[in-house]
KOLGU-365226 format. One record per atom (N, C-alpha, C): x, y, z. Coordinates in steps of 0.2 Angstrom, whole numbers, padded with zeros to 4 digits, always signed. Layout:
N
XYZ;...
REM end
This chain:
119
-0042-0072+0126;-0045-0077+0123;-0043-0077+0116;-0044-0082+0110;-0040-0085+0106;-0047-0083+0102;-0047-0082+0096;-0053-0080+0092;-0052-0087+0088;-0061-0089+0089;-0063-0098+0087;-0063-0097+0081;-0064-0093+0078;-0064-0092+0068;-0057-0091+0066;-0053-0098+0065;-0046-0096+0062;-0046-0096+0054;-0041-0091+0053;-0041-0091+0046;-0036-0095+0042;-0038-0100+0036;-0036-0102+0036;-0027-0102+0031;-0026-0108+0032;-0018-0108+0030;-0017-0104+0023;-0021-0105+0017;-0020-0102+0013;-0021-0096+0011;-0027-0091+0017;-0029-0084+0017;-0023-0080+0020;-0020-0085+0025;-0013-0081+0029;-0007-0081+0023;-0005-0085+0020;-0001-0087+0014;+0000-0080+0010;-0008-0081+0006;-0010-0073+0003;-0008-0069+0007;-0011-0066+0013;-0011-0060+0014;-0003-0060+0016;+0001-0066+0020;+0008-0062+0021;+0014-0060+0012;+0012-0064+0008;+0012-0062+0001;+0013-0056-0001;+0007-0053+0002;+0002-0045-0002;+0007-0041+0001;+0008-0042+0010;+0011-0038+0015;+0017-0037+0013;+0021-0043+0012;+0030-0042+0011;+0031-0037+0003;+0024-0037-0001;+0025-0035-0008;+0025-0028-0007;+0020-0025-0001;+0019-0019+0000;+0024-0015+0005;+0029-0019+0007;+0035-0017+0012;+0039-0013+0006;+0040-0010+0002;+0043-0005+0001;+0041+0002-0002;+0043+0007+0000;+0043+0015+0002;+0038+0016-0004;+0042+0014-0010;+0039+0018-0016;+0032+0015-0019;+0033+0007-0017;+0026+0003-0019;+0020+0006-0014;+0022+0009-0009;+0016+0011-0007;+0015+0020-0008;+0017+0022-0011;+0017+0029-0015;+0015+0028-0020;+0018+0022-0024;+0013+0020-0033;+0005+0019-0031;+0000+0018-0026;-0004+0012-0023;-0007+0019-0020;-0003+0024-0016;-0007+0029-0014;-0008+0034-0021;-0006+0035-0025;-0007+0036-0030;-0014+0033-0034;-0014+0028-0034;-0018+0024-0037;-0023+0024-0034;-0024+0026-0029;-0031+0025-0025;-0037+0028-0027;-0034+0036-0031;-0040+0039-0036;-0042+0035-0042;-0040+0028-0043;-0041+0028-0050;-0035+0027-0056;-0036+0024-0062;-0030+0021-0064;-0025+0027-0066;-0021+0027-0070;-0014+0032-0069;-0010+0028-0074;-0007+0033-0079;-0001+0029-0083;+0005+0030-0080;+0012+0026-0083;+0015+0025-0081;+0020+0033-0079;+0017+0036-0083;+0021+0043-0084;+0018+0047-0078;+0012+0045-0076;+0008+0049-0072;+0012+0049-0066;+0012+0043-0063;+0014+0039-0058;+0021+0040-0057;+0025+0041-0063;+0033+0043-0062;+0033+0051-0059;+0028+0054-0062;+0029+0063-0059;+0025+0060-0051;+0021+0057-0052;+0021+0055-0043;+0024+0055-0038;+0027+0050-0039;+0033+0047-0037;+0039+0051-0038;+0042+0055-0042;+0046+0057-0043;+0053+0053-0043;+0053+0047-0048;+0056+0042-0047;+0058+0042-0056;+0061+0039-0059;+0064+0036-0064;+0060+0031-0070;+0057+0033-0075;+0051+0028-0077;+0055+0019-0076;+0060+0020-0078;+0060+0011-0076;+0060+0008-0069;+0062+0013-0066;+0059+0013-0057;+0053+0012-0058;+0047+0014-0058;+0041+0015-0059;+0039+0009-0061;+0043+0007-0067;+0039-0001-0072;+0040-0006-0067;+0047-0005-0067;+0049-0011-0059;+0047-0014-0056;+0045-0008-0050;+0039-0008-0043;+0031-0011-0046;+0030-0010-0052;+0023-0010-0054;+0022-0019-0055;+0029-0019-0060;+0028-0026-0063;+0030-0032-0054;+0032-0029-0051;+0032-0033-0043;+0023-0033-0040;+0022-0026-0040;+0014-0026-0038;+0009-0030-0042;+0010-0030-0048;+0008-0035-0053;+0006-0042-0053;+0015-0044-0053;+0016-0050-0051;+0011-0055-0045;+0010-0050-0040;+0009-0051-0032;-0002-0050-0033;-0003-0051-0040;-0011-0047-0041;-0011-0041-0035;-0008-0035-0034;-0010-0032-0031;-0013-0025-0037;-0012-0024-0043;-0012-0021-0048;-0012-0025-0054;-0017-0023-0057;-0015-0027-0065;-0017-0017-0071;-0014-0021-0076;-0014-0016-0082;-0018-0016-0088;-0020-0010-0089;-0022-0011-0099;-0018-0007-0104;-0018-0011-0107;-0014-0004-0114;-0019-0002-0117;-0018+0005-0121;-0021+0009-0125;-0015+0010-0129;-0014+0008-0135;-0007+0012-0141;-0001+0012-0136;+0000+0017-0136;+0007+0016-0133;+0007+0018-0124;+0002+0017-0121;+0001+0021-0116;+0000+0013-0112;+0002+0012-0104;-0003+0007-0099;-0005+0011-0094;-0010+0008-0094;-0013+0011-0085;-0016+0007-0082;-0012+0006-0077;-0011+0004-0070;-0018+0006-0065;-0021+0003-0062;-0028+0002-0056;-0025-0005-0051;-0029-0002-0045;-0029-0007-0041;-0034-0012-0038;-0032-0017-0041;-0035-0025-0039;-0036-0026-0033;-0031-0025-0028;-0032-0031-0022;-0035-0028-0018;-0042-0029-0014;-0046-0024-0012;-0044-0020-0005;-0040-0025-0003;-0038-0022+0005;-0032-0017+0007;-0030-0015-0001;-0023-0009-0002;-0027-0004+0002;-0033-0001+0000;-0035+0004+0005;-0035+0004+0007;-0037-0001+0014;-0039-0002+0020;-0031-0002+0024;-0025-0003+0019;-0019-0005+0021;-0016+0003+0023;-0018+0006+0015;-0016+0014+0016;-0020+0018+0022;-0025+0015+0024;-0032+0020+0027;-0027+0019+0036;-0024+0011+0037;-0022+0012+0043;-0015+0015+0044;-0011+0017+0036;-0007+0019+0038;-0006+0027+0040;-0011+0030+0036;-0012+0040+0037;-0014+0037+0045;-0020+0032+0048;-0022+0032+0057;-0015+0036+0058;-0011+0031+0059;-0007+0030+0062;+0000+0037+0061;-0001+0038+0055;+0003+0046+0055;-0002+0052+0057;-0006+0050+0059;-0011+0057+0062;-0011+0056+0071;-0010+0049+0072;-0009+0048+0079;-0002+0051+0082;+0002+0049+0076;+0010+0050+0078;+0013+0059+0079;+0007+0061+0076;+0007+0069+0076;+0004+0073+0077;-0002+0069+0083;-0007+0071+0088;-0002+0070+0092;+0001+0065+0093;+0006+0065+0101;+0013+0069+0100;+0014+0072+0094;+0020+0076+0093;+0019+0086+0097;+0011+0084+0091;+0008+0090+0096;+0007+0093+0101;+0002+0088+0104;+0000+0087+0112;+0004+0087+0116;+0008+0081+0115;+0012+0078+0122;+0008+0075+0124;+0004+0073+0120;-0001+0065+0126;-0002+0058+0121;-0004+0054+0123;-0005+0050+0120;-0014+0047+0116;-0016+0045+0114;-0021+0043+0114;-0028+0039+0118;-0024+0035+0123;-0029+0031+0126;-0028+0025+0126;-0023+0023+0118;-0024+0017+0116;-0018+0014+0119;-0014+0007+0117;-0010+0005+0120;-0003+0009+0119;+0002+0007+0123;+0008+0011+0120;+0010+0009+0113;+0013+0013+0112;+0016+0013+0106;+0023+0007+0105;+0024+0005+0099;+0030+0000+0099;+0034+0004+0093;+0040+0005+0097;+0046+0007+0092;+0047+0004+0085;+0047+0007+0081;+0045+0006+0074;+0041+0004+0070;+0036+0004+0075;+0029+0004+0071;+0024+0009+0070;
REM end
């Protein structure tokens, strides 16, 4: 069955926006990072263990895309996350790395459907 609440053209627009923003390795390392709360750019780079222009880079893309915005203090930014469903985006990603090594453990599977090759 077809669910009667479609979402609409705009809401899909945003969210596939946020999605393609977050398809990279390290924007969702800066983002898990950030989930405790804001973090300057030096924090983030020991995070990350990345390059500070790497760091500004990925940031000012997340930026761009409203998934993070910024404040300065003197010479200092820190970075927090805006877009509210970055959690829920991380939250299914750990599901999923605990499912994938509940089955590496076991040798079973969970119950749920099969699993799709690189998902």
């Amino acid at each position: 069955m077809i669910a009667e609440a479609r979402i609409s053209p705009e809401i899909l627009s945003r969210a596939a926006a946020v999605i393609r923003c977050l398809g990279h390795p390290l924007r969702l390392r800066l983002l898990e990072a950030l989930e405790t709360g804001e973090k300057t750019v030096t924090e983030l780079q020991d995070y990350a263990g990345v390059s500070q222009p790497m760091v500004s880079q990925h940031l000012m893309v997340l930026k761009a895309h409203g998934v993070v915005d910024l404040r300065r203090a003197g010479p200092f930014a820190f970075y927090w996350i805006v877009e509210p469903k970055v959690k829920a985006i991380l939250a299914c990603i750990r599901a999923r790395e605990l499912r994938e090594s509940f089955v590496a453990e076991t040798g079973r599977g969970t119950g749920g459907p099969p699993s799709v090759p690189g998902v």
